[in-house]
Backbone and ligand atoms as CSV (ligand in chain L), in Angstrom:
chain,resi,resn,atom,element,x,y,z
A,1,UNK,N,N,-7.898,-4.836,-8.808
A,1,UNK,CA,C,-7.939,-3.496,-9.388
A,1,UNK,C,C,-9.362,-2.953,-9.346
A,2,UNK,N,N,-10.022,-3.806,-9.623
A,2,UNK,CA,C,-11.821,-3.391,-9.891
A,2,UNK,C,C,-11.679,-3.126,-8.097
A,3,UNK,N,N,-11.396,-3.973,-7.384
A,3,UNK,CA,C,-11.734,-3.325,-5.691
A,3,UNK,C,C,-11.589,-2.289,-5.259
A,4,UNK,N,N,-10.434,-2.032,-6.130
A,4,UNK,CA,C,-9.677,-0.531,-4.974
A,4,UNK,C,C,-10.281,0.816,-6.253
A,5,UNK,N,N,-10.759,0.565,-7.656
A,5,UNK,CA,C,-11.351,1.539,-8.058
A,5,UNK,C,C,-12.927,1.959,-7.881
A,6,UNK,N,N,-13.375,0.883,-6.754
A,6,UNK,CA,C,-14.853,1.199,-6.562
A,6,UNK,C,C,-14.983,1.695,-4.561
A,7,UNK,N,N,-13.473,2.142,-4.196
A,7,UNK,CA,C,-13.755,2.901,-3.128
A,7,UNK,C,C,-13.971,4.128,-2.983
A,8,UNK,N,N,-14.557,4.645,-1.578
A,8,UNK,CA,C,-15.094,5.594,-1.898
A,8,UNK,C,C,-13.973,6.837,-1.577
A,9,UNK,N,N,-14.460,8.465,-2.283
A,9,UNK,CA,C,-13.267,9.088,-1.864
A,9,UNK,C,C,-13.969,10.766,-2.233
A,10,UNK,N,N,-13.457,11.239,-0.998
A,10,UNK,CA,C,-14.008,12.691,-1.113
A,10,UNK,C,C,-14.253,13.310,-2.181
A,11,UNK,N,N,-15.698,13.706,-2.714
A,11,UNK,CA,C,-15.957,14.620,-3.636
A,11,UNK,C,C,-15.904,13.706,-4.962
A,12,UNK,N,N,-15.805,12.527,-5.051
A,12,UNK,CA,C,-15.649,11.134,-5.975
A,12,UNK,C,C,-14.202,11.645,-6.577
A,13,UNK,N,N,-13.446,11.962,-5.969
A,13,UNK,CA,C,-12.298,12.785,-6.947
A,13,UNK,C,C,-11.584,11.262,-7.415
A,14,UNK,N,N,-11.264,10.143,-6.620
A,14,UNK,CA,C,-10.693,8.906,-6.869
A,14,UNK,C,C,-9.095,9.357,-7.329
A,15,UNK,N,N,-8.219,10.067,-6.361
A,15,UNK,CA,C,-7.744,10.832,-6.445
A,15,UNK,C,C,-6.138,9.616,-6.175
A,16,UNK,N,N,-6.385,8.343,-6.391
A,16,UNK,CA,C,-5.773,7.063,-6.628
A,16,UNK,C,C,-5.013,7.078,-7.831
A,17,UNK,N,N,-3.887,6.590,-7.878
A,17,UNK,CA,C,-3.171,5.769,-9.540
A,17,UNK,C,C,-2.220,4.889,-9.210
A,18,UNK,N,N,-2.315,4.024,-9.987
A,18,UNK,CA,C,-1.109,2.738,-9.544
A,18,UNK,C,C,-0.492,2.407,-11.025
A,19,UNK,N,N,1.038,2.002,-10.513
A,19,UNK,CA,C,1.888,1.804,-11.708
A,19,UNK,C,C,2.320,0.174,-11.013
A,20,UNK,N,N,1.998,-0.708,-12.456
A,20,UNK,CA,C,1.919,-2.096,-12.345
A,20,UNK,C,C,2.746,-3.077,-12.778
A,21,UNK,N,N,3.612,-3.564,-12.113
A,21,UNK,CA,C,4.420,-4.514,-13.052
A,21,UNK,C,C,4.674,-5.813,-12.755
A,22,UNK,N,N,4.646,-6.429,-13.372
A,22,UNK,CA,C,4.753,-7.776,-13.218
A,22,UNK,C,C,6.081,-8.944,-13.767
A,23,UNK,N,N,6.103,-10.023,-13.275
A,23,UNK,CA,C,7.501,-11.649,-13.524
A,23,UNK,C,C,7.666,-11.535,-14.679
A,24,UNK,N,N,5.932,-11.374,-15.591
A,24,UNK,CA,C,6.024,-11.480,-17.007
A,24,UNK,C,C,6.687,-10.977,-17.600
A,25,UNK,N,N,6.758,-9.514,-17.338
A,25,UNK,CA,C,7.853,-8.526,-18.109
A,25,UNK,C,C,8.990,-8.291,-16.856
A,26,UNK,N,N,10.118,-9.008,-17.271
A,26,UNK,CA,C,11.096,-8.578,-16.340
A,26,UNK,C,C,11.766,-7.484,-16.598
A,27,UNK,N,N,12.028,-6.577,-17.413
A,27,UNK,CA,C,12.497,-5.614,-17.250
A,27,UNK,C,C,11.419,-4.215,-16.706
A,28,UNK,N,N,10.392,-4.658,-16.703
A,28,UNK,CA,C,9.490,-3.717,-15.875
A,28,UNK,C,C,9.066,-4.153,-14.533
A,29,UNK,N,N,9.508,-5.373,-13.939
A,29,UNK,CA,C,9.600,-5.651,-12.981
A,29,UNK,C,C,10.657,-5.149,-12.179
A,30,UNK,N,N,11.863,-5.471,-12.782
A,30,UNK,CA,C,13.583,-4.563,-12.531
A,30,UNK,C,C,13.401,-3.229,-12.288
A,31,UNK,N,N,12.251,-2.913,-13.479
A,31,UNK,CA,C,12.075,-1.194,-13.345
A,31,UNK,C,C,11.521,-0.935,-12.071
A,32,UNK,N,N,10.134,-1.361,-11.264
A,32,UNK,CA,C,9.482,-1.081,-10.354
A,32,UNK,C,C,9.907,-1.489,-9.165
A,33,UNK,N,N,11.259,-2.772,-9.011
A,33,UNK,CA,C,12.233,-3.191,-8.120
A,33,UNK,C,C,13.040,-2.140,-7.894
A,34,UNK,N,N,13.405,-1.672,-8.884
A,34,UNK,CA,C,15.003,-0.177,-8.743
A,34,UNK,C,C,13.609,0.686,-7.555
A,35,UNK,N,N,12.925,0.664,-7.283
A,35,UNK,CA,C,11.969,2.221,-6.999
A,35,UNK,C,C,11.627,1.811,-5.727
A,36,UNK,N,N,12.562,1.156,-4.899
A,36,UNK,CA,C,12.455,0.037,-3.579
A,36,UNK,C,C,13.597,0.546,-3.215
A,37,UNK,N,N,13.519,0.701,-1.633
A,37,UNK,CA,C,14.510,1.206,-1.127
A,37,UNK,C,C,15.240,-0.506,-1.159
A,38,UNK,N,N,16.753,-0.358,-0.777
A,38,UNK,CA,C,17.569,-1.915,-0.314
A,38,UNK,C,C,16.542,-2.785,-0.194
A,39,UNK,N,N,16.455,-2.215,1.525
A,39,UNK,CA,C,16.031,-3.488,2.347
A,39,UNK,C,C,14.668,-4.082,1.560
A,40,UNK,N,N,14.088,-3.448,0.923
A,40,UNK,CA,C,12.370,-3.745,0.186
A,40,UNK,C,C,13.126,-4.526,-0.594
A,41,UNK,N,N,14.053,-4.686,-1.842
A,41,UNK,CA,C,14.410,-5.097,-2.366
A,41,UNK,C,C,14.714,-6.482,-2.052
A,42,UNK,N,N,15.222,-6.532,-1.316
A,42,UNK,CA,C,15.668,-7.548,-0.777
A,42,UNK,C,C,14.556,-8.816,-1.227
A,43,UNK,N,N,13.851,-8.226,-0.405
A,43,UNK,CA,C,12.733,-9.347,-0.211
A,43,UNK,C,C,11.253,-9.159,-1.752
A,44,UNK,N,N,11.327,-8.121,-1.599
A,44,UNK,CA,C,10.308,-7.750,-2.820
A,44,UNK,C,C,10.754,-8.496,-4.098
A,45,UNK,N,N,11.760,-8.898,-4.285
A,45,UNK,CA,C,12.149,-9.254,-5.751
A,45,UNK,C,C,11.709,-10.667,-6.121
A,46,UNK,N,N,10.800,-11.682,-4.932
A,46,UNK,CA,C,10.663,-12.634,-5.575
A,46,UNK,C,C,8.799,-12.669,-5.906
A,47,UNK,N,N,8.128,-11.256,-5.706
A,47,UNK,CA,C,7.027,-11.327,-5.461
A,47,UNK,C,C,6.851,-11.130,-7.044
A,48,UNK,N,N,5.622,-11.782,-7.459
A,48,UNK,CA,C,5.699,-11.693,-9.005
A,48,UNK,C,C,4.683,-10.394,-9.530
A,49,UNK,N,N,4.619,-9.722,-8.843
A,49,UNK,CA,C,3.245,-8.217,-8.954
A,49,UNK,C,C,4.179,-7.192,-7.956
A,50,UNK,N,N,4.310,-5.940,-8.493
A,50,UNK,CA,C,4.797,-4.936,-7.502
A,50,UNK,C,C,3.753,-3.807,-8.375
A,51,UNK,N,N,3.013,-3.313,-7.114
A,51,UNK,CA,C,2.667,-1.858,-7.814
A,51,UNK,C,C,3.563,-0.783,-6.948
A,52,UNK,N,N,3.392,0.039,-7.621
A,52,UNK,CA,C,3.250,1.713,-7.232
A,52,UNK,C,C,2.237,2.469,-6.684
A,53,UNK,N,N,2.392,3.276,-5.699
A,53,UNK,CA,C,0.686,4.459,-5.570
A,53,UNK,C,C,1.527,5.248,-5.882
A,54,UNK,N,N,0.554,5.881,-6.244
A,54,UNK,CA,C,0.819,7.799,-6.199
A,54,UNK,C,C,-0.485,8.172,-6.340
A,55,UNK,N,N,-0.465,9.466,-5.778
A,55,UNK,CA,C,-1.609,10.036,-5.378
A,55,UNK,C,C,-1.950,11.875,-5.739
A,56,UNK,N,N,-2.919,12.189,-6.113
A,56,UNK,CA,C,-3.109,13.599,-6.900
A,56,UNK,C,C,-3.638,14.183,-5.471
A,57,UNK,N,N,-3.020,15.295,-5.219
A,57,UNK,CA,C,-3.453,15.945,-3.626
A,57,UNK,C,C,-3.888,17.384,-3.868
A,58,UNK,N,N,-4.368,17.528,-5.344
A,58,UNK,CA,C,-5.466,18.005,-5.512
A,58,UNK,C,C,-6.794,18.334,-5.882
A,59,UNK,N,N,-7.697,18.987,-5.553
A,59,UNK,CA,C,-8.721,18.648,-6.498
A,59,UNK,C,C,-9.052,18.923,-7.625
A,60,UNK,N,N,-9.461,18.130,-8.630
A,60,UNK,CA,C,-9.941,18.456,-10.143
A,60,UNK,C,C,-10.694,19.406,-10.411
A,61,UNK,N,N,-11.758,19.532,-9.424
A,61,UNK,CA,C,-12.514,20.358,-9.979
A,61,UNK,C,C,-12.488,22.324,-9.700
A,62,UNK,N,N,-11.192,22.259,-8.647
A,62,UNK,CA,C,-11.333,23.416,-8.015
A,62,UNK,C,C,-9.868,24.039,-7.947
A,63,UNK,N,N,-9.039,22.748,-8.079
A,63,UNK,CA,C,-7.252,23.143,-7.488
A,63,UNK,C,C,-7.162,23.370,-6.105
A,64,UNK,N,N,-8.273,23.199,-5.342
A,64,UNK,CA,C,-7.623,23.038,-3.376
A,64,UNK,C,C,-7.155,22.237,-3.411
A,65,UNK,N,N,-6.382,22.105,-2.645
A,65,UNK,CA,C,-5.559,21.289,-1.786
A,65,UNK,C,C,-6.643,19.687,-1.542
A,66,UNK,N,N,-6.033,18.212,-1.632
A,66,UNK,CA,C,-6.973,17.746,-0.739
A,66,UNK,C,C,-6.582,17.126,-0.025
A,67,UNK,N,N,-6.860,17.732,1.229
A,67,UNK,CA,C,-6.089,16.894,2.064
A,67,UNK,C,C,-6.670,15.601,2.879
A,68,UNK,N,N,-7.489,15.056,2.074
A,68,UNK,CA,C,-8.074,13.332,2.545
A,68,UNK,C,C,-7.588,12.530,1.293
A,69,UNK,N,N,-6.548,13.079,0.238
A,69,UNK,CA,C,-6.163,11.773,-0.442
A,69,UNK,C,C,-5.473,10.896,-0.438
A,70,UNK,N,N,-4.599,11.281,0.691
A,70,UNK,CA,C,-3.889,9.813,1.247
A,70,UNK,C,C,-4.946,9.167,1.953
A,71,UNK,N,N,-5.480,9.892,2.658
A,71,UNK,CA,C,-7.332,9.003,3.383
A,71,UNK,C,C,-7.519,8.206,2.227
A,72,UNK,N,N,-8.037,8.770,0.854
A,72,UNK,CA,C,-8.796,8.271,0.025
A,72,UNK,C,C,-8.065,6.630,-0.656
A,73,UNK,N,N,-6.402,7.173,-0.658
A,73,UNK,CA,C,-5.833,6.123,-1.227
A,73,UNK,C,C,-5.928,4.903,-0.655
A,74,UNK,N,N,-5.961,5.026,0.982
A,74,UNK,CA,C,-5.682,4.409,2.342
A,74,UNK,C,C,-6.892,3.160,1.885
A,75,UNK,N,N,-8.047,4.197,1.539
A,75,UNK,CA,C,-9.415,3.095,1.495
A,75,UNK,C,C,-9.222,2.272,0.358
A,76,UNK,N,N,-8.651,2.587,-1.112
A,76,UNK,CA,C,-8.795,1.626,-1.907
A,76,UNK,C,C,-7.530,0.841,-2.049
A,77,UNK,N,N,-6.621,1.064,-0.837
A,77,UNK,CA,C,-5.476,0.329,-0.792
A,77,UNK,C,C,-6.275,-0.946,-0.106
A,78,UNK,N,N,-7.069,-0.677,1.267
A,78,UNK,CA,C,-7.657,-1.646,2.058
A,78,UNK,C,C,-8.247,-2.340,0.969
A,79,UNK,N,N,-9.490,-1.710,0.388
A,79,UNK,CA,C,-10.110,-2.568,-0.728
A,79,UNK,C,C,-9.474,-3.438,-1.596
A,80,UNK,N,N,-8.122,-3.189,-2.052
A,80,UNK,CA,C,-7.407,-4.181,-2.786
A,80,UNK,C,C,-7.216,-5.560,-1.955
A,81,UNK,N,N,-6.452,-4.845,-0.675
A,81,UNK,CA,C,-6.177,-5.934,0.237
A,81,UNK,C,C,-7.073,-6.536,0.786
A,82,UNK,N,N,-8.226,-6.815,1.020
A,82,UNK,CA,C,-9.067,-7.701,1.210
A,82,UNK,C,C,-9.656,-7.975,-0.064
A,83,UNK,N,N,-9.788,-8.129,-1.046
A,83,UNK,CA,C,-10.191,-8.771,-1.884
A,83,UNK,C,C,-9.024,-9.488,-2.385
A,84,UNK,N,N,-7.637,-9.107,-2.327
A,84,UNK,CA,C,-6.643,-9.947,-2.854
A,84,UNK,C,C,-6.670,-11.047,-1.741
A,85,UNK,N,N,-6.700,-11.042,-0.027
A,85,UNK,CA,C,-6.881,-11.958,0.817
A,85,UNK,C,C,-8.240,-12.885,0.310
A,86,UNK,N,N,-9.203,-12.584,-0.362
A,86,UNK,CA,C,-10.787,-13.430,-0.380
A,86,UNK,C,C,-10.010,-14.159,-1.461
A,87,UNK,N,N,-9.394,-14.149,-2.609
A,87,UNK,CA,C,-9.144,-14.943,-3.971
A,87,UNK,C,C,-7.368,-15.540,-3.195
A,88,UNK,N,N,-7.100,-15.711,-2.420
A,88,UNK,CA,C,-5.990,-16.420,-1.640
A,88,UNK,C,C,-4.991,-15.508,-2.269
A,89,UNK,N,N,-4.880,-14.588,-2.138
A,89,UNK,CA,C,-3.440,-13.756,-2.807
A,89,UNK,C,C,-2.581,-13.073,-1.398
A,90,UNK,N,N,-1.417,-12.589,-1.362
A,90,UNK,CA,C,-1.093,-12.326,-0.220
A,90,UNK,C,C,-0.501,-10.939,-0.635
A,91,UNK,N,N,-0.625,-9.894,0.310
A,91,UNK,CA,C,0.246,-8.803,-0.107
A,91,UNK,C,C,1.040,-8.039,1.205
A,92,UNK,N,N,1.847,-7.502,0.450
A,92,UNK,CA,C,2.642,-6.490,1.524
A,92,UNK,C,C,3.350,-5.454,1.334
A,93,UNK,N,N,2.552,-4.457,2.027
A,93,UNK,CA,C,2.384,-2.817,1.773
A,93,UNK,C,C,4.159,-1.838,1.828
A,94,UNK,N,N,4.280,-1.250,1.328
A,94,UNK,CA,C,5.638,-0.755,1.882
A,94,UNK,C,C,5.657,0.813,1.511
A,95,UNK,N,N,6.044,1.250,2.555
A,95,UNK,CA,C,6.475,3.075,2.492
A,95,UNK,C,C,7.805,2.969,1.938
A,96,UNK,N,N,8.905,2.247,1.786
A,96,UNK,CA,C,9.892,2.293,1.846
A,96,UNK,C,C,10.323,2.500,0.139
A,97,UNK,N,N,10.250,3.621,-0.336
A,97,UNK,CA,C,9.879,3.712,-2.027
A,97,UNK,C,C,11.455,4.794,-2.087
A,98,UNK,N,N,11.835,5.208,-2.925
A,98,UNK,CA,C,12.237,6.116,-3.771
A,98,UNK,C,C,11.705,7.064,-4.858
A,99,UNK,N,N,10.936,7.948,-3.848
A,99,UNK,CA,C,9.522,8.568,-4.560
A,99,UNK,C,C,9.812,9.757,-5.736
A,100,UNK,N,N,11.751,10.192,-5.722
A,100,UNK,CA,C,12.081,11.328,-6.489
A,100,UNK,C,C,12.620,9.936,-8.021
A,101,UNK,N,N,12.966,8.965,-7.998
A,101,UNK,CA,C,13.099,7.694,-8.856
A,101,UNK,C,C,12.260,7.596,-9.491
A,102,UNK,N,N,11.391,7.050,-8.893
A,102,UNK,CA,C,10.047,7.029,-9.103
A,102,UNK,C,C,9.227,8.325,-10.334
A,103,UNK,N,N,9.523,9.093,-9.917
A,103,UNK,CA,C,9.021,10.320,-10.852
A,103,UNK,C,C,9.685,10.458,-12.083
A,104,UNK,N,N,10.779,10.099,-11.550
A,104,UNK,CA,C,12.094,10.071,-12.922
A,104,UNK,C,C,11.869,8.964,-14.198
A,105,UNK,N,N,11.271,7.928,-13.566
A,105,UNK,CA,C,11.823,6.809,-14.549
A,105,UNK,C,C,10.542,6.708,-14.869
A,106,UNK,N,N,9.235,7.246,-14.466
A,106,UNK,CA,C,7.781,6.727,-14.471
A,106,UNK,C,C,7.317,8.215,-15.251
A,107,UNK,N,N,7.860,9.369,-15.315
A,107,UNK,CA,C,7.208,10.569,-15.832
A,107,UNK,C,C,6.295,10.835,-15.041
A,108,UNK,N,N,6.125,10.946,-13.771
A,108,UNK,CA,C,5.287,11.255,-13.222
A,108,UNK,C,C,4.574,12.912,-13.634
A,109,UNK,N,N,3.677,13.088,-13.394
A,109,UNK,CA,C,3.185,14.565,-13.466
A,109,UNK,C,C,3.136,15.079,-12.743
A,110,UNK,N,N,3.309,16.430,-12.757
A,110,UNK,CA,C,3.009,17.735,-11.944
A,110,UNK,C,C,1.586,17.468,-11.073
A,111,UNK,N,N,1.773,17.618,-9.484
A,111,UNK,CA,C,0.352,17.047,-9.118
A,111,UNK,C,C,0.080,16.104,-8.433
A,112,UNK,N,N,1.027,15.185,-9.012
A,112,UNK,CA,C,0.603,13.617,-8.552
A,112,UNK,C,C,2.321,13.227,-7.520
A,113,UNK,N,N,1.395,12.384,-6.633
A,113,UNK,CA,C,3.315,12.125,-5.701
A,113,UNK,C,C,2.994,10.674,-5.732
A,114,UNK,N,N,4.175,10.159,-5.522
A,114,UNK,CA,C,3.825,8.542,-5.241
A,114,UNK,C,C,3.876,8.738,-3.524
A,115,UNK,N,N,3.538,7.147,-3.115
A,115,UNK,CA,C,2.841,7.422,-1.780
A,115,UNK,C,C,3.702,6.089,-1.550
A,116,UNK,N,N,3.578,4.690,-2.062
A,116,UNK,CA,C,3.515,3.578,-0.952
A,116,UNK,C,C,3.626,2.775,-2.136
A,117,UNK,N,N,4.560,1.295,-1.920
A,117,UNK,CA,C,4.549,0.422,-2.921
A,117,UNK,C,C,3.954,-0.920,-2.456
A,118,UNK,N,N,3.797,-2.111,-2.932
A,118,UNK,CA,C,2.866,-3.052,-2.539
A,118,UNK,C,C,3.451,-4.203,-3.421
A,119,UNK,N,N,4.129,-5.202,-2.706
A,119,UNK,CA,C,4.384,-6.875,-3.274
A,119,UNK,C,C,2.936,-7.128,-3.439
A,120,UNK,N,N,2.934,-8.134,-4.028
A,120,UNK,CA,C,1.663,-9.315,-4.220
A,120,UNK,C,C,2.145,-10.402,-4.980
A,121,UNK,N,N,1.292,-11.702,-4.592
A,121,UNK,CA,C,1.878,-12.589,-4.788
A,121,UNK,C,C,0.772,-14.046,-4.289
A,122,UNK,N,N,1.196,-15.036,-4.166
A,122,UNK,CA,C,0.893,-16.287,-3.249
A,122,UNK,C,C,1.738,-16.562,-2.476
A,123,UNK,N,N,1.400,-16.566,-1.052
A,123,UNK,CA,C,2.141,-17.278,-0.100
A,123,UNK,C,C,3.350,-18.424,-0.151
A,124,UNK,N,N,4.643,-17.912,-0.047
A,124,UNK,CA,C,5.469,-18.970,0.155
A,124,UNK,C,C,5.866,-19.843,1.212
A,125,UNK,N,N,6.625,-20.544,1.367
A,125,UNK,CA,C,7.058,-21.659,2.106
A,125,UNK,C,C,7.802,-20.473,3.402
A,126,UNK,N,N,7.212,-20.069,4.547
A,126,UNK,CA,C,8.136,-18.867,5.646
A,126,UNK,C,C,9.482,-19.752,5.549
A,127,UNK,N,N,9.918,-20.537,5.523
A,127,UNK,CA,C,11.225,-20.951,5.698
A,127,UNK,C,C,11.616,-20.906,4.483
A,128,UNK,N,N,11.634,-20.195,3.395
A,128,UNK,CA,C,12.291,-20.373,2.325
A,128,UNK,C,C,12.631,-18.574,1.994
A,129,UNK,N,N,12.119,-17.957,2.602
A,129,UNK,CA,C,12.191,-16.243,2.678
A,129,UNK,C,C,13.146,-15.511,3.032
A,130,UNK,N,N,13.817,-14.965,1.976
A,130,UNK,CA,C,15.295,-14.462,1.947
A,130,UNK,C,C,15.108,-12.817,2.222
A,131,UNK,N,N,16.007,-11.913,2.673
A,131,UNK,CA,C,16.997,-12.755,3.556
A,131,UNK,C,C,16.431,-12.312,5.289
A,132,UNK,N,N,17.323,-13.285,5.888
A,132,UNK,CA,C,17.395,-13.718,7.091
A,132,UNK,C,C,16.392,-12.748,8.148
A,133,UNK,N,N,16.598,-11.738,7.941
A,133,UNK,CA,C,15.709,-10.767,8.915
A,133,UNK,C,C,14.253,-10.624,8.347
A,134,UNK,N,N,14.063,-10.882,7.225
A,134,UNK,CA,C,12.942,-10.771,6.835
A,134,UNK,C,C,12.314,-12.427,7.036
A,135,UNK,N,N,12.632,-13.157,7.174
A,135,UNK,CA,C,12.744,-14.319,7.735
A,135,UNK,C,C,11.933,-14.671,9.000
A,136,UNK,N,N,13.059,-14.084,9.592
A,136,UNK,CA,C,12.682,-13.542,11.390
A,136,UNK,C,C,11.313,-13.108,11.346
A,137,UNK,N,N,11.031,-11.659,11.059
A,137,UNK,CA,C,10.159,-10.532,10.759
A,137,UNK,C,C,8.824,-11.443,10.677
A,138,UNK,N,N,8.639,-12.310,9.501
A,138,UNK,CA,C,7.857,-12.652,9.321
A,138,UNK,C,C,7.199,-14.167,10.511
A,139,UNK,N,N,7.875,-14.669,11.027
A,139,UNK,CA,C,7.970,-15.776,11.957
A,139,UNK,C,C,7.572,-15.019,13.292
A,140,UNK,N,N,7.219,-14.026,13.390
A,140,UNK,CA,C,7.146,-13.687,15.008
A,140,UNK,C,C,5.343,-13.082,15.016
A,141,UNK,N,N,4.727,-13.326,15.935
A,141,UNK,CA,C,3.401,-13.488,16.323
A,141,UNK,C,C,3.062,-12.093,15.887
A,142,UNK,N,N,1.720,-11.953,15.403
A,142,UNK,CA,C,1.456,-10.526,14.652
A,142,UNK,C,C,0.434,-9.974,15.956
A,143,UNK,N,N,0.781,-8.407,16.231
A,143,UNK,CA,C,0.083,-7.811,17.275
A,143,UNK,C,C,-0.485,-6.985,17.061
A,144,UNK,N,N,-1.519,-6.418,17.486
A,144,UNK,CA,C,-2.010,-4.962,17.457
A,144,UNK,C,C,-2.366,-4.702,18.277
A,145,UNK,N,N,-2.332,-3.201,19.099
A,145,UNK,CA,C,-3.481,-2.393,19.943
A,145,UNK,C,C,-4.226,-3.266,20.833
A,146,UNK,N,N,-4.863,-2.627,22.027
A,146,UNK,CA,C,-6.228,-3.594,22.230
A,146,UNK,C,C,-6.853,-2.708,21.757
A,147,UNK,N,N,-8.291,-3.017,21.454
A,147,UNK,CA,C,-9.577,-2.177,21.513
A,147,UNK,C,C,-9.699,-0.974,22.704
A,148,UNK,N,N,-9.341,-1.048,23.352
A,148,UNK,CA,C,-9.525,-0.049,24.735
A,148,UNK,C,C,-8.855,0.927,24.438
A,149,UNK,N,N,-7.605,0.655,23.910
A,149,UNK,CA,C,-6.520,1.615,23.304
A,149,UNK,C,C,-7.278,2.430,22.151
A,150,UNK,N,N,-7.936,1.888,21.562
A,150,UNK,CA,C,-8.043,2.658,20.539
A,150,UNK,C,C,-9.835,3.761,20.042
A,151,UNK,N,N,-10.757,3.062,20.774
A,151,UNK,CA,C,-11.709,3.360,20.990
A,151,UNK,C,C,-12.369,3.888,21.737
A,152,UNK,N,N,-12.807,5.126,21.596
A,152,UNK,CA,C,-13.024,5.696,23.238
A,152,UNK,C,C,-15.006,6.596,23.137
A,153,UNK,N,N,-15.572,6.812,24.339
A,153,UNK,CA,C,-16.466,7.734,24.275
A,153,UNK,C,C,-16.236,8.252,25.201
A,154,UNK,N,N,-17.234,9.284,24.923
A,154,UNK,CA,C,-17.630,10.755,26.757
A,154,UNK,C,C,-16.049,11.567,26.674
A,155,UNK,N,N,-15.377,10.748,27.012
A,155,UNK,CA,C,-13.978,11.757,27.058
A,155,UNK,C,C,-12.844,10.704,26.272
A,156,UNK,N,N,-11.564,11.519,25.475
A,156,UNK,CA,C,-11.025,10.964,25.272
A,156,UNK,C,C,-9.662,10.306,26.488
A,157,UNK,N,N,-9.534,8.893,25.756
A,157,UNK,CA,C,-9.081,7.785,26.557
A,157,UNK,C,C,-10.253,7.273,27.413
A,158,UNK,N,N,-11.293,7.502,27.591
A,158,UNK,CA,C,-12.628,6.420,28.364
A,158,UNK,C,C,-12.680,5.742,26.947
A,159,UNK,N,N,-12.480,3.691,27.313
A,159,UNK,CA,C,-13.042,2.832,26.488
A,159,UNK,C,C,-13.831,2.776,26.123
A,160,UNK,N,N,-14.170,2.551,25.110
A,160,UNK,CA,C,-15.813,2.280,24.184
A,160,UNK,C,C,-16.044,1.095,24.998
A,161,UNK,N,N,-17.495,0.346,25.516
A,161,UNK,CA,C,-17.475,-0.853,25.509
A,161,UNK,C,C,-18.654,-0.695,25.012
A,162,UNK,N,N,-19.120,-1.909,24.114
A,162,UNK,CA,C,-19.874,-2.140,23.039
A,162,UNK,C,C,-21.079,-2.057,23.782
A,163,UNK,N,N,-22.620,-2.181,23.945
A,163,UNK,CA,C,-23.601,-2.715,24.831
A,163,UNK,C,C,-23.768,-1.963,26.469
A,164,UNK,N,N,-22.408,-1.697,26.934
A,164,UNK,CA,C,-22.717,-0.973,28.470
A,164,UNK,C,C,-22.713,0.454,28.316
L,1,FMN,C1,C,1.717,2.132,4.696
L,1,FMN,C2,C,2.554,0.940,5.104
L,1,FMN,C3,C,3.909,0.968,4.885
L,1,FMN,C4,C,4.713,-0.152,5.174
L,1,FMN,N1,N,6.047,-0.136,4.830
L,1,FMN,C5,C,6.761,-1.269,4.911
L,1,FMN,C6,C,8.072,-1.325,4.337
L,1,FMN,O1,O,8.581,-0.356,3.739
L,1,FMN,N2,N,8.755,-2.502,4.453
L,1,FMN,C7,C,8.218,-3.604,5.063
L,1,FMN,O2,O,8.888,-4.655,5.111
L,1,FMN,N3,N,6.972,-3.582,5.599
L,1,FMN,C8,C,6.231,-2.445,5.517
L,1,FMN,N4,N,4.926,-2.423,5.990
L,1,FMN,C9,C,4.360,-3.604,6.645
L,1,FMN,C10,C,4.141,-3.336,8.130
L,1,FMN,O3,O,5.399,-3.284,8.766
L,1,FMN,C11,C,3.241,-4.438,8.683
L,1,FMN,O4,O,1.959,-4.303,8.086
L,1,FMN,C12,C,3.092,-4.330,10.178
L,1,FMN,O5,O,4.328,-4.591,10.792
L,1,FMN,C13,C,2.050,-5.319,10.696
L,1,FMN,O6,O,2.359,-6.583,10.258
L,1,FMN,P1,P,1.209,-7.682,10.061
L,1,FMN,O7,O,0.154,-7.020,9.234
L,1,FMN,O8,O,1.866,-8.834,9.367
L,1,FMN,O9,O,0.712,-8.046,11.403
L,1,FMN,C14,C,4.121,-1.313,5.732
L,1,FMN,C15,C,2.736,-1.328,5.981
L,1,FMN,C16,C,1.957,-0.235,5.642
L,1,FMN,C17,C,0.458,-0.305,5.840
């Protein structure tokens, strides 16, 4: 929590909020489980931490519009997630929310939208991970992009290469 409230964010608006629940209290765990689409469910229900984002997409000090606070959230979402990876914690991000639920059962305010929900937890046993497709999902080699793809100078699509 201290990680993702010391990122940085246009105009310091910190234009971030997270709704937190945890194993301890199971009926606020149930609560922040209902706010999961199915398939999240599925698998989300044995993680013992589920937050919420939501995000204020405007500014405090003026009422524009802002339109870098999903940017802003983006950064102290990262910040969580690498500091929950440095203390061995594992997490996993999900769009897959019920964001009009969500408002309902949480009182959300005028202003603020939810954005993205987030398991956390410690790593389990991959062969013990219910159910079956999420199973799969997780067992298959993790990919991204190359660098060439994604980095470019002089014109776009010319590769960055570092040094030449
Ligand atoms: C904003 C965001 C939303 C995501 N939504 C979901 C989701 O609803 N359900 C899910 O199982 N995974 C979700 N993921 C996880 C991605 O599918 C996963 O990060 C991606 O496939 C790369 O996997 P890897 O990081 O394990 O390599 C989401 C990730 C992010 C960053």
């Amino acid at each position: 929590m201290e990680a993702a409230r010391w990122a940085a964010s246009c105009f310091n608006e910190q234009p971030w909020r997270f709704l937190v629940a945890t194993s301890e209290r199971p009926e606020e765990h149930a609560k922040a489980l209902s706010c999961l689409t199915e398939a999240n469910q599925e698998w989300a229900r044995h993680a013992p931490v589920l937050m919420l984002t939501v995000v204020k997409n405007e500014f405090t000090v003026n009422g524009k519009p802002n339109r870098w606070c999903e940017h802003d959230l983006g950064l102290a979402m990262g910040n969580l997630t690498t500091q929950a990876s440095a203390e061995g914690l594992v997490l996993h991000h999900m769009a897959g929310i019920l964001p009009d639920r969500i408002r309902e059962v949480y009182g959300i305010p005028e202003g603020f939208h939810p954005m993205t929900a987030v398991a956390l937890g410690y790593e389990g046993e991959p062969g013990s991970l219910e159910p079956e497709w999420a199973r799969k999902s997780e067992s298959e080699p993790r990919t991204r992009k190359p660098l060439q793809e994604l980095f470019f100078h002089q014109n776009w699509g010319d590769p960055f290469a570092a040094g030449k």
